[in-house]
ROVOTI-84889 format. One record per residue (C-alpha): residue number from 1; x, y, z. Coordinates in steps of 0.2 Angstrom, whole numbers, padded with zeros to 4 digits, always signed. Example, Ala and Ser with C-alpha at 12.3 -4.5 7.8 and 13.67 -1.06 7.14 Angstrom:
BEGIN
<1, <+0062, -0022, +0039>>
<2, <+0068, -0005, +0036>>
END
This chain:
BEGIN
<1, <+0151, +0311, -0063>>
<2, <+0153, +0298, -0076>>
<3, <+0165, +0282, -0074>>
<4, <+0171, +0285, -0089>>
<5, <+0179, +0303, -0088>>
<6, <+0195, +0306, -0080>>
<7, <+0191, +0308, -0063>>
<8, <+0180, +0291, -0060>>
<9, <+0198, +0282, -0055>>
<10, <+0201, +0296, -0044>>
<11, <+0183, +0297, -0035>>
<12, <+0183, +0281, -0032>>
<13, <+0203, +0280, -0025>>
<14, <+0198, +0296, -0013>>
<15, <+0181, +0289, -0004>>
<16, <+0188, +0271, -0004>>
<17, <+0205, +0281, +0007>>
<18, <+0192, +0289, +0016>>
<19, <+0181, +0273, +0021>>
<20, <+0199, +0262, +0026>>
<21, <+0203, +0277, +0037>>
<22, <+0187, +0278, +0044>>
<23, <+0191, +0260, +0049>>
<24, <+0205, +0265, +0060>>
<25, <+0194, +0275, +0070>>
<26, <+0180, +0263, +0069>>
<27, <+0192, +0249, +0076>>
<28, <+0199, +0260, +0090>>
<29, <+0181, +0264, +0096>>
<30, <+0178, +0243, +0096>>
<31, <+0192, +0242, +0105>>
<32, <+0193, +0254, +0117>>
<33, <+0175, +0261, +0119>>
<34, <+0162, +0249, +0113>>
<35, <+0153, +0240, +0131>>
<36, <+0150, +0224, +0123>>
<37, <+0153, +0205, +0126>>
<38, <+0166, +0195, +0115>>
<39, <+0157, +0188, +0104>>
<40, <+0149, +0206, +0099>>
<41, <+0166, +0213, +0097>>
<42, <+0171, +0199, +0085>>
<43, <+0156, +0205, +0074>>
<44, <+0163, +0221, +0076>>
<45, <+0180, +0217, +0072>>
<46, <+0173, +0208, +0056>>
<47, <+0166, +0223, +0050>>
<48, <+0180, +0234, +0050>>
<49, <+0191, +0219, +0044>>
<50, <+0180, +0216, +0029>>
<51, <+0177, +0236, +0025>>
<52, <+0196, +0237, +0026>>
<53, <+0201, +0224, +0017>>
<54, <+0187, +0228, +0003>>
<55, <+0192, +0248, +0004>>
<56, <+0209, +0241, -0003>>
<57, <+0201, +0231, -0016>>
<58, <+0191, +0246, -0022>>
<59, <+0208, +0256, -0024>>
<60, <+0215, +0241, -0033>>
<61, <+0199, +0241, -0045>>
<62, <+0201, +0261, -0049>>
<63, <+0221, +0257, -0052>>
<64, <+0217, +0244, -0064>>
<65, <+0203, +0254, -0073>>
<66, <+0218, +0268, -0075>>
<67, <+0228, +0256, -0087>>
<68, <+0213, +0249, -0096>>
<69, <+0203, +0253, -0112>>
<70, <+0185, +0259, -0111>>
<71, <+0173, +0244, -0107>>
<72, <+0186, +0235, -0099>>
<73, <+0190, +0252, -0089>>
<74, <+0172, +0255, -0087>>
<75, <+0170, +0237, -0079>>
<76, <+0183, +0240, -0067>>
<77, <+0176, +0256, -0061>>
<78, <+0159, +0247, -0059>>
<79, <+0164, +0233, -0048>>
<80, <+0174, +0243, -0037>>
<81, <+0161, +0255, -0031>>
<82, <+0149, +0238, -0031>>
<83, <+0162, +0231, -0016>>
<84, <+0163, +0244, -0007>>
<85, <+0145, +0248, -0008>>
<86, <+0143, +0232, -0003>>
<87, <+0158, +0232, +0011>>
<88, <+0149, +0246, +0018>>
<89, <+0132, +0239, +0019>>
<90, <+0141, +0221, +0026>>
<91, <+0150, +0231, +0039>>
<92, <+0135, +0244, +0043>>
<93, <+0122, +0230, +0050>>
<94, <+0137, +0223, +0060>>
<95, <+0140, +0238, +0065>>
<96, <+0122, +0242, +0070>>
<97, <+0120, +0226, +0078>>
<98, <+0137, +0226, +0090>>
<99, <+0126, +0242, +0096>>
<100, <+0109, +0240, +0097>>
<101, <+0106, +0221, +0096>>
<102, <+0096, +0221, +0083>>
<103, <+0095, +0218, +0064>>
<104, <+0089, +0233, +0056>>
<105, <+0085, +0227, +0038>>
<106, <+0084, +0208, +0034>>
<107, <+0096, +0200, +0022>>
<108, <+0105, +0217, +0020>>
<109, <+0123, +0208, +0027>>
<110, <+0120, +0194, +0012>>
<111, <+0117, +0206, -0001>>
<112, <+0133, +0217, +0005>>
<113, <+0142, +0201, +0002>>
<114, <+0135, +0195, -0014>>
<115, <+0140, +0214, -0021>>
<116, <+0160, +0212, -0011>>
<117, <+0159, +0195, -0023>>
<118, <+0153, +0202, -0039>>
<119, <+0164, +0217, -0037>>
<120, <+0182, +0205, -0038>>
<121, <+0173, +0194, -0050>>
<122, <+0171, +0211, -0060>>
<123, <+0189, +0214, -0056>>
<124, <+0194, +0200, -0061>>
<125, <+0185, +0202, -0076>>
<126, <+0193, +0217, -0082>>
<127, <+0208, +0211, -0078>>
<128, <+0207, +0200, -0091>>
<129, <+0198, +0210, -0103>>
<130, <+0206, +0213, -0118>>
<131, <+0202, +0222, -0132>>
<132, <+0201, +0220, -0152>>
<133, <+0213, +0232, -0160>>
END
């Protein structure tokens, strides 16, 4: 599916709702279920907070591409599934770690954060973006 049809905004609104209500769950089992000191929990917590809160930005970015023209639209589109992509592989390695103790892939938690960064500098972008008439 292309950004650039109709349904990108919409793609994007429906798996970013579907990854901030998989935090709901995902904070209930930290809470309730997960055997783990504080200091794990807080990692947890993190993870949840910063897919949440970056689930939200991704809806935000789709909504802004639906009152945009093309590149600007296009831009929009692109940094949001870039933070969430990156919320998601930020949150996973916590996620893994408050388990398992153990980093699964090095530098992965960086990187998710450099792409949460890019994607509201690219929102923030396209928000200004404006077109020659």
């Amino acid at each position: 599916m292309s950004v650039m049809n109709g349904r990108g905004p919409d793609f994007l609104i429906a798996f970013a709702a579907i990854t901030a209500g998989a935090c709901v769950a995902l904070g209930a089992y930290g809470s309730h279920v997960l055997d783990a000191d504080a200091d794990i929990k807080l990692m947890w917590d993190k993870g949840v907070s910063y897919q949440m809160w970056h689930s939200l930005g991704a809806i935000a970015a789709a909504l802004l591409a639906t009152q945009r023209s093309a590149k600007a639209r296009t831009l929009a589109l692109v940094a949001g599934w870039v933070m969430i992509l990156g919320a998601l592989t930020f949150a996973s390695i916590l996620y893994h770690f408050a388990i398992h103790e153990e980093i699964y892939l090095q530098g992965a938690a960086p990187m998710g954060g450099y792409m949460m960064m890019a994607g509201w500098v690219g929102i923030a972008i396209a928000a200004l973006w404006r077109s020659k008439h």
